[in-house]
C-alpha positions, 0 to 999 in steps of 0.5 A: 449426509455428505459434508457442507462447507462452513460458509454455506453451514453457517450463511445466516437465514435472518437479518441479524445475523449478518455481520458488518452490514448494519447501514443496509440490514437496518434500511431493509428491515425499515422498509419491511416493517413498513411495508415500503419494500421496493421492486428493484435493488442493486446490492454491489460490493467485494466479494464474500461481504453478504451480498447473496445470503442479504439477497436471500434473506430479503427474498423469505421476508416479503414472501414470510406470513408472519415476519419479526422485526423486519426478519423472516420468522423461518417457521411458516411454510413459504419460508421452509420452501425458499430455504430449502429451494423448492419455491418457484417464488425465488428465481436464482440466476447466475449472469455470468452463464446466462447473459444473452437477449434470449434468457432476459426474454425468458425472464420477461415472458414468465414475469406475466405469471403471479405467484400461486403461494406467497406474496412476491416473486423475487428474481435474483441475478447474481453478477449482473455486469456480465449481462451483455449490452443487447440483455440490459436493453431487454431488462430495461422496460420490464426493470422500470415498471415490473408487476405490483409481485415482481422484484428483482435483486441485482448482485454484483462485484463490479459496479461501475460495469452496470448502464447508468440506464440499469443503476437509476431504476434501482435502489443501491446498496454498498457492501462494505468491507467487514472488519477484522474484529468482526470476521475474527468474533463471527469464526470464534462462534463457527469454531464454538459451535463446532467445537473445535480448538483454536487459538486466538492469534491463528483466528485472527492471522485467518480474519485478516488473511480474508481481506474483508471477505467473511466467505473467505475467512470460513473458506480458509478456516475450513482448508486449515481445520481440514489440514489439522483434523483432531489437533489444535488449530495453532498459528504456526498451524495456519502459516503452514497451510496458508504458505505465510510467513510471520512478521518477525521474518519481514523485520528482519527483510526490511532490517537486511535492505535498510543496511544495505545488507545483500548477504541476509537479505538473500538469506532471508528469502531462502529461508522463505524458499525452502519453507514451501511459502508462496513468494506471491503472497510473501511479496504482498504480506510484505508490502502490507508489513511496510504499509504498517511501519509506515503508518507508526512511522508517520504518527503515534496515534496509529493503534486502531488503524495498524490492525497488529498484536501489542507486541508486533506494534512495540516491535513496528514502533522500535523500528520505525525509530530511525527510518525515513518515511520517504524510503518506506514510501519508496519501498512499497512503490518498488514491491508493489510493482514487483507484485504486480509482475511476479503474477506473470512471471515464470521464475518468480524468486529470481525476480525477487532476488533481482530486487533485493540486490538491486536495493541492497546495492543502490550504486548499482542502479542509476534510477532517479528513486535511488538516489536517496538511497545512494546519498544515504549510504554515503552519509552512513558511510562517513558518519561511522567512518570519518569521525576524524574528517568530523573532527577536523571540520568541527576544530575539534581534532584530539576528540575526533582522533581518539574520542575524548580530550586528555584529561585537563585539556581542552580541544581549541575551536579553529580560527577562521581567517578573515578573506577578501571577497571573491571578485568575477576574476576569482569565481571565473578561475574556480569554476575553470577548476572546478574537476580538480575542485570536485577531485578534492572533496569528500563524500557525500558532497563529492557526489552532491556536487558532481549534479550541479551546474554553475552559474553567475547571479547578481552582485558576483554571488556564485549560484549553485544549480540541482535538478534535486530539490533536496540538495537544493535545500540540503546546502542553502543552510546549516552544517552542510553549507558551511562545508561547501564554503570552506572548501569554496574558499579554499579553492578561491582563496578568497570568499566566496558568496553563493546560494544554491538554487533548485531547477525542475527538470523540464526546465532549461538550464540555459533559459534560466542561467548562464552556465559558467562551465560551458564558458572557456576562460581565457585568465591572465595574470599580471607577470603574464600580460608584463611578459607579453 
């Protein structure tokens, strides 16, 4: 006897044997019990979720003589004939291949013919959103009011294809997405009873593999215990004929782009090259590995929905410590839409690496998105490198130099002088050197400030003006606003009152400010007005 593939081996032939669908094999057996069966369903969801085997097994239970529990008993005769096919009581037809007017008529014409053994002829099409427009009008009638015999089970991927006119004379039911503990605990009962080796962590790498498609999961076991016929099923085994790769390579990616590191993360992805993996998959895998890092970056309480191993979360939550939730955010937008265009693309790992360059180098690209990345650097930068421009902003100079005070001396904190407040006159000369003002400053403000625009608000305050929220808030308080008005006191020699303000980017500047630094100042000084 030729081999049969383990998802048609082990499609279940009664109710309980379906996994993950317990709202619908529950109502379904109800309605048997009961006697309450319907003439019309509508059975919608992803693909593989048992769609065409609950479809099946409704078919043997109203025709079985004796049903239990609501299940087909699959000993009395009807039953063997359906599941061995040779019943004309359940009629298959495949929609995609059979979708014109003239094959709903042929429906239609033998509907007029009661079974010769059973109790009901069930008519199930597969796919049924590729009927055409002129097909559904002609099912419709027959749809509405079939004979007391006649049951139709309409399948289908997609759903909101269907007529309204065709979903409000059936009853519908939503597959759901089977889980990963159910795919995983359904392969260890095929793996058991065909008594091959597998190990737990390359069962569930597959189960999740599947996507909450149980047809997929048995589809995927079958290529890898094909691939490594007579030998134990490994994960390392089953990231080799699925072109995966671990999770211990996307840490290190993410590691590679978080610090700005081109070098490693190129390194990475040629290890990924010269593995054989599909860079489609990887790019998606990776997407998911920052999905995960996201969710135990935003809350600890993640266990249940980041479907990992204990150390795989022990890793995700190390680094996670650390890393903002908008770049992680950010990261999955940019990889989400290389995705999409590696499906077209014909040089798949330049596009990657394009990517990958571009965000290990965010100065490189002026898209709005980087910014952050940009500003990011530029603080890691001066944090690691100018404990010296900390120490002095801070009056505590001897620490910055050299880490720590000489023993039995104390750093001194610096003394502010006292100055007069800045006058129109000394706001006016500063923003007329403001280029020379910018000049001076350190990173990260030198960059900050080069997006603002000044402008002159009530009682002589300076306003500060950012199409960026965040710088917005960034210098309204706290250190970083006490730096801004040192260096704008230096600059005026005087203080000066500011306040930072935030204007969306649809908005006019000049309807909602006075742009100081459009303004040719003209200012004279007293020796100057003497000598003329």
């Amino acid at each position: 006897m030729s081999y049969v593939a383990l998802y048609r081996k082990f499609r279940p032939p009664v109710f309980e044997d379906v996994k993950g669908q317990d709202h619908i094999i529950t109502t379904l057996k109800n309605q048997i019990k009961s006697d309450r069966v319907g003439h019309a369903y509508l059975f919608c969801g992803t693909r593989g979720t048992g769609k065409t085997s609950v479809a099946k097994i409704l078919a043997r239970a109203v025709n079985c003589e004796h049903p239990v529990d609501g299940s087909p008993c699959g000993e009395c005769e009807m039953c063997n004939a359906i599941a061995a096919g040779n019943s004309m009581n359940v009629i298959e037809i495949d929609a995609a291949s059979n979708n014109g007017v003239d094959n709903i008529r042929e429906i239609i014409d033998e509907v007029s013919y009661s079974p010769t053994k059973g109790k009901r002829k069930v008519y199930i099409i597969d796919e049924v959103h590729m009927l055409s427009a002129g097909a559904f009008n002609a099912l419709l009638k027959t749809l509405e009011e079939p004979p007391e015999y006649v049951m139709f089970i309409l399948a289908t991927t997609e759903v909101q294809k269907i007529p309204i006119t065709i979903l409000s004379r059936c009853q519908r039911y939503d597959f759901h997405r089977i889980t990963i503990d159910t795919i995983e605990s359904r392969l260890r009962e095929v793996v058991d009873a065909e008594g091959i080796k597998v190990e737990e962590k390359a069962l569930r790498y597959i189960a999740k593999t599947a996507d909450g498609s149980m047809r997929d999961s048995l589809s995927l076991l079958d290529q890898c215990v094909a691939f490594n016929y007579g030998q134990e099923l490994t994960y390392d085994k089953v990231l080799g004929v699925l072109g995966a790769v671990d999770t211990e390579v996307f840490s290190r990616l993410f590691s590679a782009i978080y610090n700005q590191d081109a070098n490693s993360a190129l390194t990475v992805l040629s290890d990924v090259v010269i593995q054989g993996r599909e860079l489609a998959q990887f790019v998606n895998d990776f997407v998911w590995y920052l999905r995960n890092l996201m969710l135990v970056q935003a809350s600890d309480q993640m266990e249940d929905v980041v479907d990992v191993s204990t150390d795989n979360l022990k890793d995700l939550k190390s680094q996670a410590e650390g890393t903002e939730t908008d770049t992680i955010i950010r990261y999955i937008r940019i990889f989400s839409e290389l995705s999409s265009q590696l499906r077209y693309a014909t040089q798949k790992r330049i596009l990657i690496e394009i990517t990958l360059i571009k965000m290990c180098k965010p100065q490189m690209d002026d898209n709005e998105d980087s910014l952050e990345d940009r500003l990011r650097v530029l603080e890691q930068h001066d944090e690691e490198n100018g404990k010296i421009l900390a120490g002095i902003r801070s009056g505590q100079v001897a620490v910055a130099v050299s880490g720590a005070a000489p023993a039995g001396i104390q750093a001194q904190p610096k003394v502010k002088k006292v100055l007069d407040r800045a006058v129109p006159e000394d706001i006016q000369k500063l923003v007329k050197e403001w280029p020379r003002i910018l000049a001076r400053m350190d990173n990260p403000m030198k960059t900050y400030m080069q997006r603002a625009r000044l402008s002159l608000g009530n009682n002589d305050v300076l306003q500060i003006v950012f199409d960026n929220k965040q710088l917005a808030d960034k210098y309204s308080g706290g250190q970083s606003a006490e730096d801004l008005q040192d260096v704008l006191d230096g600059a005026a020699n005087k203080h000066v009152e500011f306040e930072t303000r935030f204007l969306e980017q649809q908005q006019s500047f000049e309807e909602n400010y006075v742009n100081l630094q459009a303004i040719n100042f003209d200012i004279v000084t007293e020796d100057e007005e003497k000598e003329n």
